[in-house]
C-alpha positions, -999 to 999 in steps of 0.1 A, spaced: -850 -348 306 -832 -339 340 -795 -334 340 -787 -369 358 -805 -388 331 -787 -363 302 -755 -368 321 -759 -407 322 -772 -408 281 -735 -386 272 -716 -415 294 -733 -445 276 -727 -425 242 -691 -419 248 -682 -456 260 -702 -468 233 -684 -446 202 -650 -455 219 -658 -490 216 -668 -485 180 -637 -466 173 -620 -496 184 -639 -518 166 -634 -504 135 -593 -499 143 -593 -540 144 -618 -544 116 -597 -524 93 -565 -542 108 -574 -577 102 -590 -572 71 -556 -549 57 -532 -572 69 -530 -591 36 -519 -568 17 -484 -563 36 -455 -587 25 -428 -601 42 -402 -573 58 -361 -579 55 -363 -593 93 -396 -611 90 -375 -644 83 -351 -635 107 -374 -631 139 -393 -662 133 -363 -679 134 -355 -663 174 -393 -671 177 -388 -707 167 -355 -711 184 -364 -699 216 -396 -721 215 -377 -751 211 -353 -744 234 -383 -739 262 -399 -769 251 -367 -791 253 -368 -796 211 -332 -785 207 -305 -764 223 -293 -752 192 -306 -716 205 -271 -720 227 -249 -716 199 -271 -690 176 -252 -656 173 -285 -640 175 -296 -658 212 -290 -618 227 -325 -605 207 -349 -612 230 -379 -635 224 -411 -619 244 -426 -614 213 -415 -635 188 -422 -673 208 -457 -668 210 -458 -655 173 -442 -683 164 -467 -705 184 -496 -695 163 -477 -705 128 -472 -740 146 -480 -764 121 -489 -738 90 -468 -742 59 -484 -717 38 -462 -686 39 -490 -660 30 -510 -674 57 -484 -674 79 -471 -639 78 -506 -623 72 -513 -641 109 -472 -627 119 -492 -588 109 -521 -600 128 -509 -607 155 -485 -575 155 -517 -554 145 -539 -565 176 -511 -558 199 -504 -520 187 -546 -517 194 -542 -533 224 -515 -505 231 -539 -476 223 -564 -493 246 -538 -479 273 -527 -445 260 -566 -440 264 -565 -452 298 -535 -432 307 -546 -403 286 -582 -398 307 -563 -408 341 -546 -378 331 -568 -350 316 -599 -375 323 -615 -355 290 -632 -380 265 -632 -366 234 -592 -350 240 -582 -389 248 -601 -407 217 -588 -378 193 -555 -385 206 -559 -423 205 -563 -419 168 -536 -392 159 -518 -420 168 -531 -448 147 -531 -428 120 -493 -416 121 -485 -433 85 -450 -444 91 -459 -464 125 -494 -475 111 -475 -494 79 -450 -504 111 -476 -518 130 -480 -548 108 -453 -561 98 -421 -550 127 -419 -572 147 -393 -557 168 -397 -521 169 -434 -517 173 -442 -548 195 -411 -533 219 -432 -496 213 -470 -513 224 -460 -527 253 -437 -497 262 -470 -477 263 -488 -507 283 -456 -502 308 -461 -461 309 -500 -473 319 -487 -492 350 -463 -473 359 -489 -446 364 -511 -464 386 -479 -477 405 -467 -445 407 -501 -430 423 -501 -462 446 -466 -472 451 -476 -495 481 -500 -512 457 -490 -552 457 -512 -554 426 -498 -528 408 -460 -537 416 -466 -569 404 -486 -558 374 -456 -533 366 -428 -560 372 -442 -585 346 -448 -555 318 -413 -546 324 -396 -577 324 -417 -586 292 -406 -556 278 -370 -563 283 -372 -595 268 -384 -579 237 -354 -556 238 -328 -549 261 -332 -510 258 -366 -520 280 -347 -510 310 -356 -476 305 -390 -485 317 -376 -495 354 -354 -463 350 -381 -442 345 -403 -456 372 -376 -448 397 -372 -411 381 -408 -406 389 -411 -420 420 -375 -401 431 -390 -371 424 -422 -375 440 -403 -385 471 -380 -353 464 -410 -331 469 -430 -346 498 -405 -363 513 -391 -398 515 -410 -422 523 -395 -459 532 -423 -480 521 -421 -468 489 -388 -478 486 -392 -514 500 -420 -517 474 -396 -506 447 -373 -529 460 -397 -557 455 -405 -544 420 -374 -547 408 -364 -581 422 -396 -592 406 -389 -578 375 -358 -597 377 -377 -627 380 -401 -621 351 -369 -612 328 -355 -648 336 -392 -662 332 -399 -647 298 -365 -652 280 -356 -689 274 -317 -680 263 -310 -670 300 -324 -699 319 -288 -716 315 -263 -692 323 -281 -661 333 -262 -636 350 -235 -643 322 -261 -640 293 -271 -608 305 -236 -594 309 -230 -605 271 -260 -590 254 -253 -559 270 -216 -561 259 -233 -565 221 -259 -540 221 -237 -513 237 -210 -522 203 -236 -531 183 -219 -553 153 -237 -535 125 -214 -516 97 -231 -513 71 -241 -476 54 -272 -458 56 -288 -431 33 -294 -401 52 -292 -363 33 -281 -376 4 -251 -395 20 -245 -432 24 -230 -431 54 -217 -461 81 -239 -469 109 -212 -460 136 -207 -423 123 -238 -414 118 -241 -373 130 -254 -362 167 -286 -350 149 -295 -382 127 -323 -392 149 -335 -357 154 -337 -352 113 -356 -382 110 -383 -379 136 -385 -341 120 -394 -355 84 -410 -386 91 -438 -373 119 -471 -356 105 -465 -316 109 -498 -313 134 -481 -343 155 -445 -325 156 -459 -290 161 -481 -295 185 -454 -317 205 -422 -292 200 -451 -261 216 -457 -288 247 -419 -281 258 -418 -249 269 -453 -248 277 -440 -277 305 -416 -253 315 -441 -222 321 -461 -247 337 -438 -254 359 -426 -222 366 -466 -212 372 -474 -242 399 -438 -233 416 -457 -216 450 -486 -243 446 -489 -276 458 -482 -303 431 -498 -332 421 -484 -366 409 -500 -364 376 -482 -329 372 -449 -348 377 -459 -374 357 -469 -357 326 -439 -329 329 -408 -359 333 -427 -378 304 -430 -350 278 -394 -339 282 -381 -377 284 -381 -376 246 -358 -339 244 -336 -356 274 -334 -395 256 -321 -373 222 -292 -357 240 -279 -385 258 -276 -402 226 -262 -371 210 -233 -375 235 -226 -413 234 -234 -420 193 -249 -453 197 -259 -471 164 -284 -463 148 -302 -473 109 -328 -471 87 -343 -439 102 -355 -439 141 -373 -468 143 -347 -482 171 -363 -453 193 -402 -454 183 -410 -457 219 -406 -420 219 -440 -418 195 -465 -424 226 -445 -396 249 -448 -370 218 -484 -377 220 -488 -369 255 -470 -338 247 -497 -336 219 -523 -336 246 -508 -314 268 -503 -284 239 -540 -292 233 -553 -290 268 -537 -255 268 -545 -241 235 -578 -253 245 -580 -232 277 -566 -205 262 -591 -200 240 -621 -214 257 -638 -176 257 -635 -173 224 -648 -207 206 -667 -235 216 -660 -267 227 -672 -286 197 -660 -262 163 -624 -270 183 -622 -300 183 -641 -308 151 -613 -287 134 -587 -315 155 -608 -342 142 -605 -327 104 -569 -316 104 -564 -366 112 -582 -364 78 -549 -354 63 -529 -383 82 -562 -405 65 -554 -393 33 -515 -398 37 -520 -438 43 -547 -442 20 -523 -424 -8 -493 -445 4 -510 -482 14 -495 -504 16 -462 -487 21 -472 -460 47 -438 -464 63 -419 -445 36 -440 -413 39 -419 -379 47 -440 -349 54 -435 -317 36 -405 -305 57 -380 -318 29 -386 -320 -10 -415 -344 -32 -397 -332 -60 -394 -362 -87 -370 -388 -69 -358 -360 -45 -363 -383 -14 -354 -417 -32 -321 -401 -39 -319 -389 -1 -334 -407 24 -340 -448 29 -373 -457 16 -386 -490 18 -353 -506 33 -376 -533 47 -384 -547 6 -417 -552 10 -423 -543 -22 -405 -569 -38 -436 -591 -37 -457 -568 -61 -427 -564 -84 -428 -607 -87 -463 -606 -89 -459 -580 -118 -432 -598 -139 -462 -631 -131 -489 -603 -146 -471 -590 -176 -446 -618 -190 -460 -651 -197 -430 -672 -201 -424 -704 -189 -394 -697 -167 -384 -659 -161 -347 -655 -148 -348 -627 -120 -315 -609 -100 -327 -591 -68 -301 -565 -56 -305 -576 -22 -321 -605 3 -349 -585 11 -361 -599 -22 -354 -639 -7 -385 -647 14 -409 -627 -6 -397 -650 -35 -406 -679 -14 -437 -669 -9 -449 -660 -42 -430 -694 -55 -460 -709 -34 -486 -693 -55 -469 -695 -88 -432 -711 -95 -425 -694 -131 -398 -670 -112 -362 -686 -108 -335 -664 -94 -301 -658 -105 -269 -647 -94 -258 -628 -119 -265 -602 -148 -258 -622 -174 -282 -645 -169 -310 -624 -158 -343 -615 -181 -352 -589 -155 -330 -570 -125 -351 -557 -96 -340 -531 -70 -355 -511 -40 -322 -493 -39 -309 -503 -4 -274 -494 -1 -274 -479 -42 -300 -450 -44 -281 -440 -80 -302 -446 -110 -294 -478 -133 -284 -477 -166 -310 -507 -179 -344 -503 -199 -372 -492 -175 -400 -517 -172 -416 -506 -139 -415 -488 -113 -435 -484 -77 -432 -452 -66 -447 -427 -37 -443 -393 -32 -433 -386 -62 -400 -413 -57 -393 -448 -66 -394 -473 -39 -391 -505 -57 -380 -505 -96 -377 -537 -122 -353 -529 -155 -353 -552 -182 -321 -566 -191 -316 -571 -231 -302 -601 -243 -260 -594 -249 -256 -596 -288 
């Protein structure tokens, strides 16, 4: 066999275990999806979803007068155009996690373009392509938030055009490509703007170093009217009023009207005084030690490389990867200074996840090099391949609530982290908690109190199945009292009947409440 035919067999086998590793990502995906329950917000964003929908298809301009017409609706109208005419709530939020599922796949689809566009080394981008489907918090995410992790997917999709607009900024194709990922991605959130902010920090500084060039500008220009355009296209609450729409939501999300309290080390502290280094903590203790390691080494390895290639001529991909890696260090200080609110951990700012794992790739490439004399290709990364079996293990252990995992940087001790950190603020596990009472008490009618509305919808949807569960507004009246501790993370004084727990803490517990004498 001569080298061109050996060369041409490796190419056919590397597209072709890259496709199956996809494959198997959607198989597992679509097949898991059931087992995830309705999230806190589920109700909520189907009812932007169907708001907005109506609104575009001239059903009702009720949308006009809803506090909640500043979320944007990217995301949510075609979600809630699949559930048209479904009245089965399992189905309809198993499609919801779908739907969300396929989009976050569709999303690594891109980090593995933008990864080999980068490093253009197959087995670097498909290892790093599934470091990141197998980070156990955003895995569990990637079903059933609709917010966060849709606003995340398309994010990386945006950081994919951006690239190629950025290496061909007089591309008509690409600008137009980039404008309608951007203004999509606005319309999912409004923080989206960073992605037109960064696009213009990369092309700045490309300009900065070989000089400005006008066209570039004028084709900027163009993007960003156009991205303009798409924002109005994609985001049915603006059509009426727009520039006065726009001017509102940003008046609400910059004084965001959320005071409620949040457990963070141990504290229940308000949303609007949360410390300078809340988000840091919780990306610390949330992300898998070989994910956080490997990105906090990238850091200054961007600054030696930097300091290296200072004499030499510099490449766009150079710029590209070092204003990318540090975005994350540079996006944490700015909010350190202005204390915007966050809650519930970092999910508001899981965009950052795909820019640690370029940093990921980056650390690797150089660890790599460094010790290319010394070990082969193959026993290294095998050993990266072995050290994801641990992030495998972590969601298996977990499923199907992967989002509450905390890695080892803070105490498993028995209800160390319960009595710490939020767990599962979302209350997905309210559904296995009915569907336990259903299991192990076979009255006719039993009388629940929730301790909170995650409980509501996950109610309704079991009440579809099997109607023995009535809910109750008080104590007194209660058989049973279930709580995932959301704003309460002190123990109850009732008679244990069962308890979900993870890592060694409870995440959802049901007490049984005896009869008063």
């Amino acid at each position: 066999m001569n080298s061109e035919t050996k060369s041409i067999l490796i190419k056919y086998l590397q597209k072709g275990t890259t496709v199956l590793v996809f494959m198997i990502m959607l198989l597992a995906g679509w097949n898991l999806a059931p087992d995830f329950a309705v999230s806190w917000d589920d109700p909520l964003q189907r009812a932007v979803g169907k708001q907005n929908w109506e609104y575009a298809t001239q059903q009702s301009d009720s949308l006009l007068s809803n506090p909640d017409r500043h979320y944007g609706s990217a995301w949510e109208v075609p979600l809630y155009w699949l559930e048209i005419g479904k009245d089965n709530l399992k189905q309809i939020y198993t499609l919801r996690h779908r739907a969300n599922h396929l989009l976050f796949v569709t999303s690594l689809i891109f980090l593995y373009f933008i990864t080999q566009r980068l490093w253009n080394r197959w087995i670097l981008s498909l290892l790093l392509v599934l470091t990141f489907y197998l980070w156990p918090s955003l895995w569990a995410h990637s079903f059933f938030n609709s917010k966060d992790l849709p606003f995340m997917s398309v994010f990386m999709i945006g950081l994919y055009t951006a690239l190629r607009f950025f290496e061909q900024p007089n591309s008509y194709k690409w600008l137009l490509w980039h404008a309608v990922v951007s203004g999509f991605l606005i319309d999912i959130r409004i923080v989206g703007i960073l992605l037109p902010l960064l696009s213009f920090s990369l092309l700045f500084f490309w300009n900065l170093l070989e000089g400005f060039k006008k066209s570039h500008w004028l084709h900027f220009l163009f993007y960003t009217l156009a991205t303009f355009i798409f924002v109005y296209l994609f985001w049915p609450a603006l059509w009426q009023n727009p520039l006065g729409h726009w001017v509102e939501t940003l008046q609400r999300m910059a004084n965001f009207p959320w005071r409620y309290e949040t457990l963070f080390q141990g504290q229940l502290i308000k949303a609007t005084e949360n410390p300078w280094y809340f988000l840091p903590i919780w990306i610390g203790i949330t992300t898998p030690l070989f994910i956080l390691s490997l990105y906090l080494f990238s850091v200054p390895l961007v600054f030696a490389d930097l300091w290296k290639k200072r004499k030499t001529t510099l490449t766009q991909i150079d710029v590209f990867i070092w204003i990318l890696i540090l975005l994350p260090i540079d996006i944490l200080l700015f909010f350190a200074l202005i204390k915007p609110v966050f809650y519930d951990g970092w999910r508001q700012v899981f965009f950052l996840a795909p820019l640690m794992i370029l940093g990921v790739g980056f650390a690797l490439i150089q660890i790599r090099e460094t010790m290319r004399p010394h070990i082969k290709s193959l026993p290294f990364w095998g050993t990266v391949a072995m050290i994801l079996m641990f992030q495998v293990k972590a969601i298996q252990e977990l499923h199907p609530y992967s989002q509450v995992y905390f890695n080892k940087l803070i105490s498993h001790e028995v209800q160390s982290i319960r009595k710490n950190y939020e767990q599962d603020y979302w209350g997905l596990s309210y559904a296995q908690g009915f569907e336990t009472l259903l299991r192990k008490d076979a009255r006719p009618e039993i009388k629940v109190l929730i301790s909170n509305e995650a409980g509501f919808e996950n109610h309704k949807m079991i009440q579809q199945q099997k109607s023995r569960i009535k809910l109750v507004n008080r104590l007194e009246e209660a058989d049973y009292f279930i709580t995932n501790f959301r704003y309460h993370p002190e123990d109850y004084d009732f008679k244990l009947f069962y308890e979900i727990q993870r890592q060694n803490s409870s995440i959802l517990t049901i007490y049984e409440i005896e009869p008063q004498p």
